[in-house]
C-alpha positions as CSV (number, residue, x, y, z in Angstrom):
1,X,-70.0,2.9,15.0
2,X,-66.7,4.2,13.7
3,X,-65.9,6.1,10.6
4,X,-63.5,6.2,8.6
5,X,-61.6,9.2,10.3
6,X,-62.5,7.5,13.7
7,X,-60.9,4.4,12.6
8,X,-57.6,6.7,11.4
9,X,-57.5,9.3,14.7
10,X,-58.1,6.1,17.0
11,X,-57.6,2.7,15.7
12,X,-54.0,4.2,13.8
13,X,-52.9,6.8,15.7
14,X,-49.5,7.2,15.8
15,X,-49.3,10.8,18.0
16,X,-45.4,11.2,16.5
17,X,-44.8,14.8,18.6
18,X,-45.9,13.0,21.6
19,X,-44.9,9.6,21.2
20,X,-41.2,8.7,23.4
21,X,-40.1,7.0,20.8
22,X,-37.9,3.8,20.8
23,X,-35.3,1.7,18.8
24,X,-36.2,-1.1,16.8
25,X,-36.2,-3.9,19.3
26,X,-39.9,-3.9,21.1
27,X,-40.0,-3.6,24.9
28,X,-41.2,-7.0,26.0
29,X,-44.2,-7.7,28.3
30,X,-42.7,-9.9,30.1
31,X,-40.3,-7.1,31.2
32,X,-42.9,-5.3,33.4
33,X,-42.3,-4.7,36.6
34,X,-46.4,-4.2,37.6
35,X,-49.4,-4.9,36.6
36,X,-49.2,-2.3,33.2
37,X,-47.6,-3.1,30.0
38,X,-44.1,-1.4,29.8
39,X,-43.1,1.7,28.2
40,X,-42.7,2.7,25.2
41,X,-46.6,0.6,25.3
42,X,-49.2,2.7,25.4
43,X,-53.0,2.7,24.8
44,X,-54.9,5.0,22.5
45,X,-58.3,5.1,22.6
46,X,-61.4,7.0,20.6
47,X,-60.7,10.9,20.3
48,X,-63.0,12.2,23.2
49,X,-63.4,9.0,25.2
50,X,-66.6,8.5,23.9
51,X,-66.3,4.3,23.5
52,X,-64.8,2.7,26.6
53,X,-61.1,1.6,26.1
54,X,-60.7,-2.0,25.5
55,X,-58.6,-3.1,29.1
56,X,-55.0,-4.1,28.9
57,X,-53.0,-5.2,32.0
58,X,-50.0,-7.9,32.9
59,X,-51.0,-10.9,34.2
60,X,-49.1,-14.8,35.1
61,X,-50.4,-17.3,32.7
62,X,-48.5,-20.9,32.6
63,X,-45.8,-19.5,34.0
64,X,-45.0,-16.6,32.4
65,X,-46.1,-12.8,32.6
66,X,-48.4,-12.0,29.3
67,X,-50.8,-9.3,28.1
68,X,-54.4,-10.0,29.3
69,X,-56.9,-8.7,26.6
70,X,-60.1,-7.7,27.7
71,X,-62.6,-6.0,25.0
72,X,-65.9,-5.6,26.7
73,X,-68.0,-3.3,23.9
74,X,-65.0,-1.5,23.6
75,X,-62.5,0.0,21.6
76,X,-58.5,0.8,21.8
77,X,-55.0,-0.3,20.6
78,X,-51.8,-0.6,22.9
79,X,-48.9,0.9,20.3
80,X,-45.4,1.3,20.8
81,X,-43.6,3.7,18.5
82,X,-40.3,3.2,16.6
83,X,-37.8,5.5,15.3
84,X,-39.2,5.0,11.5
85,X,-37.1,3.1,9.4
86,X,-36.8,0.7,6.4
87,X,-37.3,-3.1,7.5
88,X,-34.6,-5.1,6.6
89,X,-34.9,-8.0,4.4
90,X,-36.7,-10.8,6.0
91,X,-37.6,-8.7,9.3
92,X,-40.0,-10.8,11.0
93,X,-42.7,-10.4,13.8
94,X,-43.1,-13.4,16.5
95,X,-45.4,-13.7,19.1
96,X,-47.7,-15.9,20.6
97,X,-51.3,-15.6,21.8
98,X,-54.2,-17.5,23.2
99,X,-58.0,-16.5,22.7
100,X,-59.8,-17.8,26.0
101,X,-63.4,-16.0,24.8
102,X,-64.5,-15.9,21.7
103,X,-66.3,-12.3,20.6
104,X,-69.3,-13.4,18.5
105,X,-71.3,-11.8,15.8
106,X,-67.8,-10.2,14.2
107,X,-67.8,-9.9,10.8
108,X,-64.9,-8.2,9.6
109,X,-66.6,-7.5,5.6
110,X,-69.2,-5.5,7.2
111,X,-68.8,-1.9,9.2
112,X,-71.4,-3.5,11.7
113,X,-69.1,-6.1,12.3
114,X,-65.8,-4.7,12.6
115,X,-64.3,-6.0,15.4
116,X,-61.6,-8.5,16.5
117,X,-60.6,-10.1,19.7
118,X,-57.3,-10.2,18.7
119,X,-54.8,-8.8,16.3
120,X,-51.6,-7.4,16.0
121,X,-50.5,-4.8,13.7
122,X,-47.8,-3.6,11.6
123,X,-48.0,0.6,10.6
124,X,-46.0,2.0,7.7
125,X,-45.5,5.2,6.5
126,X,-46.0,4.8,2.4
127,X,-45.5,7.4,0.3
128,X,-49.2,9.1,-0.5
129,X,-48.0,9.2,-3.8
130,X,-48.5,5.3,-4.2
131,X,-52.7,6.4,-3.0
132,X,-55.8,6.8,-5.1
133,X,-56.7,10.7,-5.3
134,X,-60.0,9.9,-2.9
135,X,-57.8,7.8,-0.2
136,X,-54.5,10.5,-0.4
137,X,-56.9,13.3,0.3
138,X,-58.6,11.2,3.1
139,X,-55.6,10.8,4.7
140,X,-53.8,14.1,4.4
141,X,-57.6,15.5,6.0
142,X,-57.3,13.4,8.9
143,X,-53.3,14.4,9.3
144,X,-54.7,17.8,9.4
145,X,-57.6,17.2,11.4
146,X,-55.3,15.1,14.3
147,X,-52.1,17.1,13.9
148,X,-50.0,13.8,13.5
149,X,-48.1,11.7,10.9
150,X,-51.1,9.2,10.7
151,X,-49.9,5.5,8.7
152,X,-50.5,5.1,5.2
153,X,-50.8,1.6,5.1
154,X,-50.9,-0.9,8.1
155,X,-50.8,-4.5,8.1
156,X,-53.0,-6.1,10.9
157,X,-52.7,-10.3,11.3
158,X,-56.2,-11.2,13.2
159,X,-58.0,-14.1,15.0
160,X,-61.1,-14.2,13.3
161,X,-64.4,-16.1,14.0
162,X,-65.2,-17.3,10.8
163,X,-62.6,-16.2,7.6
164,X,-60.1,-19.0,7.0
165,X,-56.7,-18.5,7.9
166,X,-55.0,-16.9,4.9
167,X,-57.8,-14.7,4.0
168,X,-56.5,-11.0,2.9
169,X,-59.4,-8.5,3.0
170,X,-59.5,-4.3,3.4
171,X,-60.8,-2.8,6.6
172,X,-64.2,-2.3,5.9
173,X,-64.2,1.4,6.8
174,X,-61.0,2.3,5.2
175,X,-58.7,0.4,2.6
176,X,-55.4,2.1,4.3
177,X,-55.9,-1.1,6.4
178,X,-55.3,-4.7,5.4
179,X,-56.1,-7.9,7.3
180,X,-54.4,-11.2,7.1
181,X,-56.9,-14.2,8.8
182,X,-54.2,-15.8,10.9
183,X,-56.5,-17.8,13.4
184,X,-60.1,-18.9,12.7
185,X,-62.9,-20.0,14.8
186,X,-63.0,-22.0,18.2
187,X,-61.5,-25.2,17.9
188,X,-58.0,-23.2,19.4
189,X,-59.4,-21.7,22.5
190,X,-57.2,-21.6,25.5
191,X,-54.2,-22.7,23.5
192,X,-51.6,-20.9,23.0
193,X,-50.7,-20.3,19.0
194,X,-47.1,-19.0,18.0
195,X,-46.7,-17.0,14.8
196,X,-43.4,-15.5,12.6
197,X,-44.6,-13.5,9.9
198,X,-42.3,-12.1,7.0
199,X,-43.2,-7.9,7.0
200,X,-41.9,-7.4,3.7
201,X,-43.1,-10.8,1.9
202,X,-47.0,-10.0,3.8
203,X,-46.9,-5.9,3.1
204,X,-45.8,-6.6,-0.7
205,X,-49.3,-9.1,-0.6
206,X,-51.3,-6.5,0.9
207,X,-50.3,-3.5,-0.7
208,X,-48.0,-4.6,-3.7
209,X,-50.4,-2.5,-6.2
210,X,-50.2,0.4,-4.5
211,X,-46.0,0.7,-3.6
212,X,-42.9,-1.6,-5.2
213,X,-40.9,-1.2,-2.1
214,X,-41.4,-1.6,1.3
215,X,-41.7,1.4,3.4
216,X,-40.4,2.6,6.6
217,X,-41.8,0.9,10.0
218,X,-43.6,3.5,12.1
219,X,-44.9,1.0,15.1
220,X,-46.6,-2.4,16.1
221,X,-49.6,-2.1,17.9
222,X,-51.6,-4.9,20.1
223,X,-55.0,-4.7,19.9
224,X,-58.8,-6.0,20.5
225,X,-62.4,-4.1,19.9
226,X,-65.7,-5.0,20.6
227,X,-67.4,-1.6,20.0
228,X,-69.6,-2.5,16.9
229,X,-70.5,-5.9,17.7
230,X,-71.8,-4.9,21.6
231,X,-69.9,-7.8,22.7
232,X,-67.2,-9.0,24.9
233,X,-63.9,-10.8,24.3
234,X,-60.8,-12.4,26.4
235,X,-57.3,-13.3,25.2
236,X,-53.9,-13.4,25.8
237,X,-50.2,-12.1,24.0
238,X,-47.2,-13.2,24.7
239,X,-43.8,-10.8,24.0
240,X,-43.9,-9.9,20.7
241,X,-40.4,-9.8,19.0
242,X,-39.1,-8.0,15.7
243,X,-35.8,-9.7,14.8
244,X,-34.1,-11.4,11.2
C-alpha cells in the first residue's frame, strides 16, 4: 500500500537534476523508432523497486504506433519533463486512448482502492505559500527526503470504473493530487476516446482555493497502477499533444 510520501517520491517524481529536460512541445509516441517510448519519456517507478513497474512499450494498433499500457499489480508513471514555464492562455492537452481490460475493484475514495488503468497527468509547481501548514511541510519533507523539486499540485484526468465523468475528487493519500473522472465504466472498451482539456480552466477547478493564478508546467506524465487493488489492467494512448 502506498503512503503518502510513496505516492510523492514515486507516483510525482519529477527527478529535476536528472531529468534531460525538453521544450514545450511533447515528443510523440508515434515518433519511436523501437519498441520503447521515446526520449525525453521515461518511467519512474517505487523508490527501491519494491512494487513491480507497471509495463510500457510501442506497439501498432489500427494502424498507427501507440503506447500499450500494461498494469499487472503494479505501479509506475512514464513522465516527460519540461523546461518549467507558465501555460499560456488556453494551452490545451489532446490525446486519445482506448481501455481494452478493465482493472476491477478500484475505488479511487479509498487508499485500498487507489488505482487506475488509465490516466494522464498534468504536474505544476505552485507556490507552497498557497498550502495548508500540514500539506507545505509534507511536501518540503519529501523534497528533502528525495532531493528533488517534487510538484505542488498535479492535475490527473482518469478512466474510472465507477465515478461519472466529471467527478473532481483529492487523491486519497494526498490532496497535492486532484482527479478529473474523464471516462467511466465499460460500455467504451476497445474504443478509442479523444480528449482536449483546457490546463488553466481544469487547474483553476481543482485548485482555485488554494492559488489565483496558474503556475508553471513542470511535466505530463502517462500512467496506470494496479498495486493496491492486486489486479491487472490493459489500455492504450495515442500521442498526446500540448498546443493553443
Amino acid at each position: 500500500m502506498k503512503s503518502w510520501l510513496t505516492v510523492l517520491l514515486a507516483g510525482l517524481l519529477l527527478p529535476l537534476a536528472q531529468a534531460q529536460m525538453a521544450g514545450p512541445a511533447l515528443t510523440a509516441f508515434s515518433s519511436a523508432t523501437g519498441g520503447q517510448p521515446p526520449p525525453p519519456w521515461r518511467v519512474v517507478g517505487v523508490p527501491g523497486g519494491k512494487i513491480p513497474l507497471t509495463r510500457y512499450a510501442l506497439v501498432e494498433l489500427d494502424g498507427r504506433k501507440v503506447l500499450r499500457v500494461e498494469a499487472l499489480k503494479s505501479y509506475g508513471n512514464l513522465v516527460h519533463d519540461l523546461a518549467p514555464a507558465v501555460p499560456e492562455a488556453g494551452l490545451r492537452l489532446r490525446w486519445r486512448w482506448r481501455l481494452d481490460e478493465p482493472l476491477r475493484g478500484a475505488d479511487l475514495r479509498r487508499r485500498e482502492g487507489d488505482d487506475s488503468p488509465l490516466k494522464v497527468c498534468a504536474l505544476f509547481d505552485m507556490p507552497l505559500a498557497g498550502l495548508g501548514l500540514i500539506e507545505r511541510n509534507l511536501l518540503r519533507l519529501a523534497r528533502a527526503a528525495s532531493g528533488e523539486q517534487l510538484p505542488s499540485a498535479t492535475l490527473c484526468y482518469v478512466w474510472d470504473g465507477t465515478l461519472a465523468p466529471g467527478t473532481l475528487l483529492p487523491n486519497a493519500y494526498s490532496a497535492r493530487v486532484r482527479f478529473i473522472v474523464l471516462d467511466s465504466g465499460e460500455q467504451g472498451l476497445g474504443q478509442w476516446v479523444a480528449h482536449s482539456r483546457d490546463l488553466g480552466a481544469d487547474f483553476r477547478r481543482a485548485f482555485g482555493e488554494e492559488s489565483d493564478t496558474v503556475p508553471p508546467l513542470q511535466a505530463v506524465l502517462v500512467g496506470a497502477d494496479a498495486d493496491n487493488t492486486a489486479g491487472r489492467s490493459l489500455g492504450h494512448v495515442g500521442d498526446v499533444t500540448l498546443s493553443p
